[in-house]
C-alpha positions in Angstrom: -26.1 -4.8 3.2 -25.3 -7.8 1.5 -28.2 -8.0 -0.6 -27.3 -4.7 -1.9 -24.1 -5.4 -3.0 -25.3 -9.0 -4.5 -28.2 -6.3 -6.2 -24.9 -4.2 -7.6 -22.8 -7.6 -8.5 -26.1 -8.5 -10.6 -25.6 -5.8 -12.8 -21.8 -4.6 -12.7 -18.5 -6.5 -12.3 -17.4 -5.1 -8.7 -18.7 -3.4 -6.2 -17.0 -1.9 -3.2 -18.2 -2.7 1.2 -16.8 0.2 3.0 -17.4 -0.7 6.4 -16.2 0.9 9.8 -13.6 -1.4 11.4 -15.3 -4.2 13.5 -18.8 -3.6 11.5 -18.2 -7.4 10.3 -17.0 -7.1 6.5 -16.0 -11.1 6.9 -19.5 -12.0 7.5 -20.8 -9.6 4.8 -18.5 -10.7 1.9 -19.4 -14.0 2.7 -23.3 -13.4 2.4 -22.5 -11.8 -0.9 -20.5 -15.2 -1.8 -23.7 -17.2 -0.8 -25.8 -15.0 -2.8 -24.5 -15.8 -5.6 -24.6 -19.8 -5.3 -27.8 -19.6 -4.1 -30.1 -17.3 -5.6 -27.8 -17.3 -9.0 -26.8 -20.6 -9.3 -23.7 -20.2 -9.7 -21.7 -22.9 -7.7 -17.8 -21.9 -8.4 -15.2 -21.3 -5.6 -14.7 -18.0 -4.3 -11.5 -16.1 -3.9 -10.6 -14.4 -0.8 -7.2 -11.6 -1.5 -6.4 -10.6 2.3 -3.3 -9.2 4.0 -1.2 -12.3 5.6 -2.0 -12.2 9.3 -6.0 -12.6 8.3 -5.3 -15.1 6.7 -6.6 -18.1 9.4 -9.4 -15.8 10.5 -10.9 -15.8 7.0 -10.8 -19.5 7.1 -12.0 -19.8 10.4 -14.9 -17.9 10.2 -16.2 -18.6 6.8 -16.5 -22.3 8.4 -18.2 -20.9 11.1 -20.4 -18.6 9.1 -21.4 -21.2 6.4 -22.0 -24.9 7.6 -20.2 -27.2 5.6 -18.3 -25.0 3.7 -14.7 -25.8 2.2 -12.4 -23.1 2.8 -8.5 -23.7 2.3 -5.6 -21.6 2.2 -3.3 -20.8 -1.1 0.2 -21.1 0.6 2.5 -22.4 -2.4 1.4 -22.6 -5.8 0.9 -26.2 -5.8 -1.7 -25.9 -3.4 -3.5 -24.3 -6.6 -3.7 -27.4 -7.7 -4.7 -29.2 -5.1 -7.1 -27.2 -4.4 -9.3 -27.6 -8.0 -8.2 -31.4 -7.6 -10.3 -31.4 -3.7 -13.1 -29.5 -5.4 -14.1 -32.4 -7.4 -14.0 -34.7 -4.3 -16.9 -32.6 -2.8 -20.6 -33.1 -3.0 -22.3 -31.2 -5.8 -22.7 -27.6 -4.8 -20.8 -27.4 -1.5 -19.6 -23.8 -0.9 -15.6 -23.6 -1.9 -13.3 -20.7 -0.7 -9.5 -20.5 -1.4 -8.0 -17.6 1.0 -4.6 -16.3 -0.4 -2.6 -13.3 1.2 -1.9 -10.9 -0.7 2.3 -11.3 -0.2 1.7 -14.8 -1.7 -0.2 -13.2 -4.5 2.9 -11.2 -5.7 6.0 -12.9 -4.5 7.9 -14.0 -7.7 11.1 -14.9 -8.8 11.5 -12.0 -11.0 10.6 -10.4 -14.0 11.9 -8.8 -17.1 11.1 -6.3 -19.7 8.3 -7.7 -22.3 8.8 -5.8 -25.9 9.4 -6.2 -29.5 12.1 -5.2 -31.7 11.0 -2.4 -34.4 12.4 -1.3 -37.1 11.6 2.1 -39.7 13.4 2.4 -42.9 13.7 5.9 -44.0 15.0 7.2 -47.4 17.1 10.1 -47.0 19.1 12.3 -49.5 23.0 12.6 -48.4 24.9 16.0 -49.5 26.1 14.8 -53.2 22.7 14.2 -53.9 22.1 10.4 -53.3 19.3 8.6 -52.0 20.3 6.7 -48.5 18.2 4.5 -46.2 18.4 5.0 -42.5 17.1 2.7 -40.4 15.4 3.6 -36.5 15.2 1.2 -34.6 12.8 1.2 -31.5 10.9 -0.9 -29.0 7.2 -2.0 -29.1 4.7 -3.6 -27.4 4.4 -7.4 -27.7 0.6 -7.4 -27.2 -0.6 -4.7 -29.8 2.6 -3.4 -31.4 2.1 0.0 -30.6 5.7 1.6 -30.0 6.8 1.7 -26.5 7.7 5.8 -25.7 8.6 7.7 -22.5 5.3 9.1 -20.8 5.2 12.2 -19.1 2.6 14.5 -17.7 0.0 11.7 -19.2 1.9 12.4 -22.8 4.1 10.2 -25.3 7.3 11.9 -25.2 9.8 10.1 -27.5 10.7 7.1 -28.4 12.2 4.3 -26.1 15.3 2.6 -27.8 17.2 1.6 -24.7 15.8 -1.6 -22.9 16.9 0.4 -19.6 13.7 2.3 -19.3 11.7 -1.1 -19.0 14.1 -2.4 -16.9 13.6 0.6 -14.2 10.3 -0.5 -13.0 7.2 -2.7 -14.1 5.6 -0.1 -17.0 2.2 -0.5 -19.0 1.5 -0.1 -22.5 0.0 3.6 -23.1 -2.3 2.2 -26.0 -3.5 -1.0 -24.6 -2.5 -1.1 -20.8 -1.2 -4.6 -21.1 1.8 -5.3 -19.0 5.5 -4.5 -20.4 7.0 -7.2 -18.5 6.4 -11.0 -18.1 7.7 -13.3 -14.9 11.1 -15.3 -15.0 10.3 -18.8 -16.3 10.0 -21.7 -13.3 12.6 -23.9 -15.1 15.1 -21.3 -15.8 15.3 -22.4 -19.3 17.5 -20.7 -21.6 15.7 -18.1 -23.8 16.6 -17.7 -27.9 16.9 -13.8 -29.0 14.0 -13.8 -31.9 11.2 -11.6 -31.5 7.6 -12.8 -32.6 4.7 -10.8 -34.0 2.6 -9.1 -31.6 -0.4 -11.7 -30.4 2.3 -14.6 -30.4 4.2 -15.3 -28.1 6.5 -17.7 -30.2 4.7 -20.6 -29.1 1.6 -20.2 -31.2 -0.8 -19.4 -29.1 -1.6 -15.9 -29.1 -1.4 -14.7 -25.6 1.2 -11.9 -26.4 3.9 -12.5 -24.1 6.5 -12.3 -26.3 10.3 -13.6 -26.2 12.4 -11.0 -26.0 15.8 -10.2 -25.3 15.3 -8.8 -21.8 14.7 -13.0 -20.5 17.6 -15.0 -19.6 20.3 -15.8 -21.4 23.0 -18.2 -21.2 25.4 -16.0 -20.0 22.7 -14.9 -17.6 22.6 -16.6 -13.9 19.3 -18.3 -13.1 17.2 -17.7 -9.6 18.3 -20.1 -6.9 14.9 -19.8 -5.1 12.7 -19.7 -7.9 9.1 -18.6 -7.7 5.9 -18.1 -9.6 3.3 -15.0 -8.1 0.2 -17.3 -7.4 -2.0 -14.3 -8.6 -0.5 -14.4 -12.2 -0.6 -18.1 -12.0 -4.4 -18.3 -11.6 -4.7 -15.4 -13.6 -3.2 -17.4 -16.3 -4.5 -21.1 -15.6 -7.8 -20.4 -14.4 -9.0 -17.7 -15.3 -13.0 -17.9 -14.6 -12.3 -20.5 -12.3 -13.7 -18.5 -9.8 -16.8 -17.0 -9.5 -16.3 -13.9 -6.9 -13.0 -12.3 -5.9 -13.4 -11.2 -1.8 -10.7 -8.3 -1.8 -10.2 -7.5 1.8 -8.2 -4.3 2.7 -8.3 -3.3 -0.7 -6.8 0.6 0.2 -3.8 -1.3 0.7 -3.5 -2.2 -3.0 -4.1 1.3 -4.7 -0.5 1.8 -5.0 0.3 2.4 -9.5 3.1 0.1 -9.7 3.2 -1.8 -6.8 3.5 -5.9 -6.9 0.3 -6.0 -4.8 -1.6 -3.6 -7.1 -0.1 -5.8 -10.1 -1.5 -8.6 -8.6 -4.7 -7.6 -7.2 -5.3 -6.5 -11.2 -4.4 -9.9 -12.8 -6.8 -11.7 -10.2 -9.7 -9.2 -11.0 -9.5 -10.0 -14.6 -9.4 -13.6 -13.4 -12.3 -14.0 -11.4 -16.0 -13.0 -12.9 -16.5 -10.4 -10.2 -14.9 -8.2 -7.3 -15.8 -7.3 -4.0 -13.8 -4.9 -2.5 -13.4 -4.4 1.6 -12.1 -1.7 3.0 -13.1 0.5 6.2 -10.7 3.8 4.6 -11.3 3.9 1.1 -10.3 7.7 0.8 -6.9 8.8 1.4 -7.2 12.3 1.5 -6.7 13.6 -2.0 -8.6 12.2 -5.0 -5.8 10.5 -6.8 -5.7 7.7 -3.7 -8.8 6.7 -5.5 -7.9 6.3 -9.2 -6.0 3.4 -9.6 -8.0 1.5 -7.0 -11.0 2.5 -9.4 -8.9 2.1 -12.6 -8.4 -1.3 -11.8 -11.8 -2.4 -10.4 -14.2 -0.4 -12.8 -14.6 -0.9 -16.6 -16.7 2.9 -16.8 -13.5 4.7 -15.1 -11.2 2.7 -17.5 -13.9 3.7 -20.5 -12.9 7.6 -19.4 -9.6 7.6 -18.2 -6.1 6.1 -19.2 -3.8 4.4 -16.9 -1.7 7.3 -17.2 -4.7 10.7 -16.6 -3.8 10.3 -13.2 -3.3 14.3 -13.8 -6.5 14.9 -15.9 -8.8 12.4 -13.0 -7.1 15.2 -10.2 -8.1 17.6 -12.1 -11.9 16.8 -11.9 -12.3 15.2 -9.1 -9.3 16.9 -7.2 -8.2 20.6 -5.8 -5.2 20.8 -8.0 -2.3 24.3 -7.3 -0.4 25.5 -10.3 2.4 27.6 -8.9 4.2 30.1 -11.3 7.7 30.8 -10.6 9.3 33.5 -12.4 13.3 34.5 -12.2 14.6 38.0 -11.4 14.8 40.8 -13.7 11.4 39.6 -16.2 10.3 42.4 -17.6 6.8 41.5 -17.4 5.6 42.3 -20.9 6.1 40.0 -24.0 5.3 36.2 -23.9 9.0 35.5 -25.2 12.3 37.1 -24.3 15.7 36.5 -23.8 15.4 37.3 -20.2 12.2 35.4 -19.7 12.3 32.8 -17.3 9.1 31.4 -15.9 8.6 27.8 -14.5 5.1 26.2 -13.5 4.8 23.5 -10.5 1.8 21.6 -10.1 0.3 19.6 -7.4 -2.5 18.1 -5.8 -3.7 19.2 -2.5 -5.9 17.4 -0.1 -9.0 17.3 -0.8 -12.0 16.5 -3.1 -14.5 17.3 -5.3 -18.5 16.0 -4.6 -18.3 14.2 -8.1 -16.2 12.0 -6.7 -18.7 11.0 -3.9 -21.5 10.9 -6.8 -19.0 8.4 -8.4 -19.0 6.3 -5.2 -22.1 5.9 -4.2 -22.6 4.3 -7.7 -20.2 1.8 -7.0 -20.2 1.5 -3.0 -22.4 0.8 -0.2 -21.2 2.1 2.8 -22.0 1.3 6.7 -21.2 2.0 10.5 -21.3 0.6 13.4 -23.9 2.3 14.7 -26.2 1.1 11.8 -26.3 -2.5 13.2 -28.6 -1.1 16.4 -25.7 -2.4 18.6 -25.5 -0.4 22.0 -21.3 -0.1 21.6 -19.7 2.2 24.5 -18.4 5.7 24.1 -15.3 6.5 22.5 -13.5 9.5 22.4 -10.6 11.1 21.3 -8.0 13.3 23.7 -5.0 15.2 22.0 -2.0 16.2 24.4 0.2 19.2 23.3 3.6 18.9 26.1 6.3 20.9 26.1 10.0 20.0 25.7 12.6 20.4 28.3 14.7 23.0 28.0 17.8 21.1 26.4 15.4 19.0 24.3 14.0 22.1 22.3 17.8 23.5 22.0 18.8 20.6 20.3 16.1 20.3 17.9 16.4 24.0 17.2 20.0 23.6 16.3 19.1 20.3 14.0 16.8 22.4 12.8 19.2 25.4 11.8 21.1 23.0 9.9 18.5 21.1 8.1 17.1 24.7 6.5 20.1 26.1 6.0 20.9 22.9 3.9 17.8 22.5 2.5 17.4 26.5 1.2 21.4 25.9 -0.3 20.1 22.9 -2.0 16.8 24.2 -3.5 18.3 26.6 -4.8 20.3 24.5 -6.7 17.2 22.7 -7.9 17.7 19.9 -5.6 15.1 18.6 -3.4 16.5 15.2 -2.4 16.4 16.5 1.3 13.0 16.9 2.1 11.9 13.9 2.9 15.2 13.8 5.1 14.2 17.0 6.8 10.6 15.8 7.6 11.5 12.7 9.4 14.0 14.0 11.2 12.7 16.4 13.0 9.6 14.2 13.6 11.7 11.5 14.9 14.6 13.2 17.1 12.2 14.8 19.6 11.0 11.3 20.9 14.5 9.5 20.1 16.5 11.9 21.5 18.1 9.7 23.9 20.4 8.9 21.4 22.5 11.0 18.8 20.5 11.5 15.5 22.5 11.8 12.2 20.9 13.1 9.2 22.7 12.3 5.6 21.0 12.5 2.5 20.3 9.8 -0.6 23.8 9.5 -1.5 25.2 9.1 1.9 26.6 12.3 2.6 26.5 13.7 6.0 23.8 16.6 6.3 23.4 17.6 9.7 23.6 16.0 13.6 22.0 16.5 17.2 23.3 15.1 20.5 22.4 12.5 22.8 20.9 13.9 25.6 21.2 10.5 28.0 24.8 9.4 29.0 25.7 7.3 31.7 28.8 9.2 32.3 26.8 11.9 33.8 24.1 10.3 35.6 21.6 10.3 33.3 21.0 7.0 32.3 17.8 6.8 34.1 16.4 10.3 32.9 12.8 10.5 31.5 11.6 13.1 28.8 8.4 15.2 29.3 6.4 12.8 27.2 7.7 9.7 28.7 6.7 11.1 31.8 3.7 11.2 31.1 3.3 8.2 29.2 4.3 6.0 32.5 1.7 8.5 34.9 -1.0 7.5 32.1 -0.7 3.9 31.9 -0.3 4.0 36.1 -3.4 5.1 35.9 -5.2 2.8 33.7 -4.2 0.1 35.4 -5.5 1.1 38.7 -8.6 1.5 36.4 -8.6 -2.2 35.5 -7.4 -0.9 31.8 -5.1 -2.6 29.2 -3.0 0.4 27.1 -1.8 0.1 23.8 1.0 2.4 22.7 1.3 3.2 19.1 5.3 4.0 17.8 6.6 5.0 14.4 10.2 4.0 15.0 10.3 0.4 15.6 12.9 -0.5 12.8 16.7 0.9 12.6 15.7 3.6 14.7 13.8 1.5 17.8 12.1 3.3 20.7 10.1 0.7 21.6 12.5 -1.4 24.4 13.3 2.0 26.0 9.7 2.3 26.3 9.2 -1.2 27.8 11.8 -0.8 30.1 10.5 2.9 31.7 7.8 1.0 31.9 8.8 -2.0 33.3 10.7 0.3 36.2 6.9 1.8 36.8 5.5 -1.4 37.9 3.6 -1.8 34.7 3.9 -5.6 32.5 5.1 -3.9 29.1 5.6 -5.9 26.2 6.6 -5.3 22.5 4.8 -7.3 19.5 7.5 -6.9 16.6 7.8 -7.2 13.1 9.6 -10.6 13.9 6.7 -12.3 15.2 4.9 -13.8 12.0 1.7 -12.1 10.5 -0.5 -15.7 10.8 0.6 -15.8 14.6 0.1 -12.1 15.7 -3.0 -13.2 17.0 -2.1 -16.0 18.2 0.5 -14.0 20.1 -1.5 -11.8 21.7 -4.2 -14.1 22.8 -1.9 -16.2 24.5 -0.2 -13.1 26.7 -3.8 -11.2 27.6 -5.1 -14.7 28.4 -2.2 -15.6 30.7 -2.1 -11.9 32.7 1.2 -11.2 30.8 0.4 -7.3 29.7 -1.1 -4.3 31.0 0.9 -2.1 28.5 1.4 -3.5 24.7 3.7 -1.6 22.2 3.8 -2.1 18.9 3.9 -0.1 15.4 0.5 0.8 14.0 1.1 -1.1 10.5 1.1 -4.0 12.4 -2.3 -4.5 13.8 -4.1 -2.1 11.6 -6.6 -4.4 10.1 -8.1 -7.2 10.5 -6.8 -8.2 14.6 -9.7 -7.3 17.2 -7.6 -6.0 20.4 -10.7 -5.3 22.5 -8.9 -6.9 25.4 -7.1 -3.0 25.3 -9.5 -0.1 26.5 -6.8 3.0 26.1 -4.8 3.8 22.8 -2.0 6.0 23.1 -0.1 7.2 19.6 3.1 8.1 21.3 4.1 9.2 17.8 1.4 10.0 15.5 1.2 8.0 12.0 1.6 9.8 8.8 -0.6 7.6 7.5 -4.1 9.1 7.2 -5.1 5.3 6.4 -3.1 3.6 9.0 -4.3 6.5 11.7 -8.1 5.9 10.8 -7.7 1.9 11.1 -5.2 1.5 14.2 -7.2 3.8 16.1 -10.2 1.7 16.0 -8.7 -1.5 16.7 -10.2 -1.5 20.8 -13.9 0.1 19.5 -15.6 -3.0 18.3 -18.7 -5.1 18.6 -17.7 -7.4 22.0 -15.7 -4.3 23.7 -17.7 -3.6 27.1 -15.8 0.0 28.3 -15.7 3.1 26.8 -12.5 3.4 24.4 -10.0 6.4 25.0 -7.8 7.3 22.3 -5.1 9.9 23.2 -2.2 11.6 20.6 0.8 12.9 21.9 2.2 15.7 21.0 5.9 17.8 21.8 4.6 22.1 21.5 7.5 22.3 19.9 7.9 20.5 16.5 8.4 21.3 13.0 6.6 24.3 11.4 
C-alpha cells in the first residue's frame, strides 16, 4: 500500500489513502514519508495536518514506527521556529516530523478584505450637447487586477463597489483563485489608505497582498489576543520547507470557505506533496468531493473553476431541475404577461461512475480485511419502537404547527424554517422530558410541545419507550462481560446525556459522560484512565467527538440513541469498537421511535 502511493507521489503532487477505520493509516503515511527519504533522497521534514485530539498519537507512534525519528508538535507559532532551529542540531538525515492540528492551523486573529481601488473614465454626452466624464469606480483584485464582481450560479454578475461584499465571508478571486483577504498584522500597526499595483504589495516585493482600506485604521481597535494561523505562516515563511504534507482526516476539510479548508490549501501549496487520509472520502453526493479535489489536484483545477461547483454536479452528479409554474399560464407562447415560471435546481444523492474512474486515478483504497487479519464479526441491528401514547400526541401537535407555519411561510417565499422544522421534530421525541420551543432565525416564537415529566405529578422518575429499552440493553451487556457506548446528538444547549447517566446509574449500570469540556489531547487520556480503573460499563458521548482517530475497543456494543445526520460522522463513529486488537464480536444497534417525521 505504501509503495503504491510512494509510486503515485513519484509522478503526481498528492495522492489520497482511503482506509477503513483501524486499517492503520498512521503507520502507512509514515512508510510513504520514509519512502521518500530513502529511496528518493529527499531528507526534508514532513508535515503531519490532523484533528487536535490525534495530535500525541501521531507523535507517539511515528517514534515508535521509525527508530530515531524527530517528531514534535506545532503548538504556537514560535514553535515554527524552533522547530527549523532543532533540525539543524540533528545528525545528517535523521527523519523530522512536525505534527500540527488542524485548529492551530487556522486560528487567527482576524482578517480583512484584500482589494484594489479601480477607477473607469467614461466620456458621456449631457442633454445640451456637451461632452462629460463619468467616472466608475470599482474593486479589484490585488494579485492580478481582474475586477472583483458578485458570482452567481458559477457567473460574474456585476460589479462589486461596496467593500461589504468582501467583508461577508473569506471570497476568492474568479480569474485567478487567489485569496481576497489577507490576516490582521501581528503588531497591530496602523495601516496608510494607498492602494499599490497588483503584484506589490507596497513593500516591493511582489507577493500581491495589497494595502487596502479594509486593514486597520487608527480609528480602528486593535486585537487584544492577537494571533497568526500557523498554516499561513509556513505557507508564507517556508514554503518548500517541507517535503510531504500527511493530511489526516482530510473529509473534514472539504468544506468551500471554511478556515480549515483555507488552511489545509495554503499548506498544500507549501509543502512539495500531499497525502491525504481519510476512511470516508465520499459524502453522499458528488459535490462533497470537489473542493477536497479542487484543492489537492492540479488536473481538476486545469478543468474546473473554484466556482463550477454546479457544472462538476452536473457530470459527475444526479442533478433535479424542478419547474414551477404559477396559476392561470396559458401554456402556449414562451413570453406573456401572465407567464410566470420559476426553475429550482439541486443536487441529489448520489454519483456518477466517472467519478470513481477519477478516483481510482488519484486513490488507493483498503480494508481491513485486506491485511489477512482474523478480526471478529460485526453486525449491525436497527430497532424501530413505538411511542407512548402521550408522546406521539405531543409530537403530532408540534408537528401541526410546524406545517402549518412552514406551508404559510413558503408561500411567501420564505424558507428560513426548515432547518427549524427538521431538528425539531428529530430532537423532541427523545428530549421530551422537557418543554421544546421552536422560534425561527430572527427569534420569533414558532411553535411549542409540553413537558411530559413533572414532579408535581409523580413523574419524575418516568422512563420513555426507548429509554426503556436502552437500560434493559446495557443490563444485558453487562451480564455479558460487555462495555456499551451510547451515541447522542443533543449534548450542547439541549443535553440528554445526564438524564441518560442517571437512568442508568438507578439501573445498577457505571454510566459516564465524556463532554466537549474534556480537552481533545486528553480524550484519550480520559478514557484510558476510567476503563483501566473499572470506572464504566456504559460511556455516553456525542459521536463528533471520538469519530476519528481514538481506538475504543475496550467497548464491544454501540448504541446510536439518536442517529447522526452525518453520513461521515455515522460511517466513522460506528467503527470506532471494530478494529485490529478487538477480541469479541462488535454489535452496533440504531434506535429508532415508529413514529417520526415523514
Amino acid at each position: 500500500m505504501a509503495v503504491a502511493l510512494w509510486k503515485r507521489l513519484k509522478q503526481a503532487n498528492s495522492a489520497i489513502c482511503v482506509g477503513e477505520p483501524g486499517i492503520g493509516k498512521t503507520t502507512i503515511a509514515t512508510a510513504v514519508s520514509e519512502l521518500l527519504r530513502e529511496c528518493d533522497s529527499d531528507h526534508r521534514p514532513s508535515l503531519v495536518l490532523c484533528p487536535p485530539h490525534l495530535v500525541p498519537k501521531w507523535v507517539r507512534e511515528i517514534q515508535q514506527i521509525v527508530p530515531m525519528a524527530f517528531a514534535m508538535p506545532l503548538n504556537r507559532l514560535s514553535d515554527v521556529s524552533q522547530f527549523f532551529r532543532q533540525l539543524k542540531q540533528l545528525a545528517p538525515g535523521t527523519p523530522a516530523y512536525a505534527v500540527l492540528s488542524r485548529e492551530m492551523a487556522k486560528l487567527g486573529s482576524g482578517w480583512r478584505p484584500a482589494y484594489v481601488t479601480r477607477k473607469k473614465y467614461q466620456r458621456v454626452e449631457n442633454g445640451d450637447g456637451e461632452t462629460e466624464v463619468e467616472t466608475d469606480t470599482f474593486l479589484a483584485c490585488p494579485h492580478c487586477g481582474h475586477p472583483i464582481h458578485e458570482v452567481e450560479g458559477g457567473q460574474e454578475i456585476v460589479l462589486v463597489r461596496n467593500v461589504g461584499y468582501l467583508e461577508d465571508r473569506k471570497r476568492l478571486c474568479f480569474e485567478c483563485h487567489e485569496p481576497l483577504y489577507q490576516m490582521v498584522h501581528l503588531n497591530g500597526t496602523k495601516n496608510t489608505n494607498t492602494h499599490p499595483k497588483p503584484g506589490n504589495n507596497g513593500n516591493g516585493n511582489g507577493s500581491g497582498n495589497g494595502v487596502h482600506r479594509g486593514m486597520l485604521i487608527e480609528t480602528e481597535i486593535k486585537p487584544t489576543t492577537q494571533r497568526y494561523p500557523i498554516a499561513e505562516f509556513i505557507a508564507r515563511r517556508h514554503s518548500g520547507a517541507f517535503k510531504l504534507l500527511l493530511a489526516d482526516e482530510v473529509h473534514q476539510m472539504k468544506g468551500q470557505s471554511t478556515d480549515q479548508g483555507y488552511a489545509l490549501g495554503s499548506l498544500v501549496r507549501a509543502c512539495g506533496k500531499t497525502l491525504a487520509l481519510t476512511g470516508t472520502i465520499y459524502g453522499g453526493r458528488a459535490t462533497s468531493l470537489f473542493f477536497l479535489l479542487h484543492r489537492l489536484s492540479p488536473q481538476v483545477r486545469a478543468q474546473f473553476k473554484w466556482s463550477d461547483g454546479q457544472k462538476w454536479a452536473e457530470r459527475f452528479g444526479i442533478i433535479e431541475r424542478v419547474m414551477k409554474r404559477t396559476e392561470g399560464d396559458s401554456g402556449y407562447g414562451t413570453f406573456s404577461g401572465k407567464r410566470r415560471r420559476q426553475t429550482y435546481v439541486r443536487e441529489l444523492p448520489g454519483a456518477s461512475p466517472e467519478l470513481a474512474a477519477l478516483l481510482l486515478d488519484c486513490s488507493a483504497f483498503v480494508n481491513l480485511s485486506d491485511l489477512g487479519f482474523q478480526l471478529p464479526s460485526y453486525r449491525e441491528y436497527p430497532h424501530e419502537i413505538p411511542m407512548a401514547q402521550d408522546q406521539r400526541e405531543a409530537y403530532d401537535a408540534l408537528e401541526e404547527q410546524l406545517v402549518d407555519e412552514l406551508k404559510e411561510r413558503i408561500e411567501q417565499g420564505d424558507r428560513s424554517l426548515l432547518a427549524a422544522y427538521l431538528q425539531s421534530l428529530l430532537a423532541y421525541p427523545n428530549s421530551c422530558f422537557r418543554a421544546g420551543v421552536v422560534e425561527d432565525s430572527e427569534g420569533n416564537f414558532v411553535a411549542s410541545a409540553p413537558a411530559l415529566v413533572n414532579e408535581t405529578n409523580g413523574s419524575k422518575d418516568r422512563l420513555f419507550p426507548k429509554e426503556e429499552w436502552l437500560v434493559n440493553l446495557a443490563q444485558e451487556e453487562q451480564r455479558r462481560g460487555r462495555r456499551v457506548l451510547v451515541f447522542c446528538r443533543q449534548t450542547g444547549t439541549r443535553d440528554i446525556t445526564d438524564r441518560l447517566v442517571r437512568i442508568l446509574g438507578r439501573a445498577g449500570l457505571r454510566a459516564d459522560v465524556l463532554k466537549a469540556s474534556v480537552g481533545t489531547q486528553v480524550r484519550e487520556e480520559w478514557l484510558r484512565h476510567r476503563v483501566g480503573k473499572g470506572m464504566i460499563d456504559v460511556l455516553v458521548t456525542n459521536p463528533r467527538l471520538v469519530e476519528t482517530g481514538l481506538d475504543l475497543i475496550d467497548f464491544q456494543t454501540t448504541v446510536f440513541f439518536e442517529v447522526e445526520y452525518s453520513v461521515y460522522t455515522m460511517t466513522q463513529a460506528s467503527r470506532r469498537t471494530w478494529r485490529i486488537g478487538q477480541t469479541q464480536d462488535v454489535e452496533v444497534h440504531f434506535a429508532v421511535y415508529v413514529r417520526r417525521a415523514n
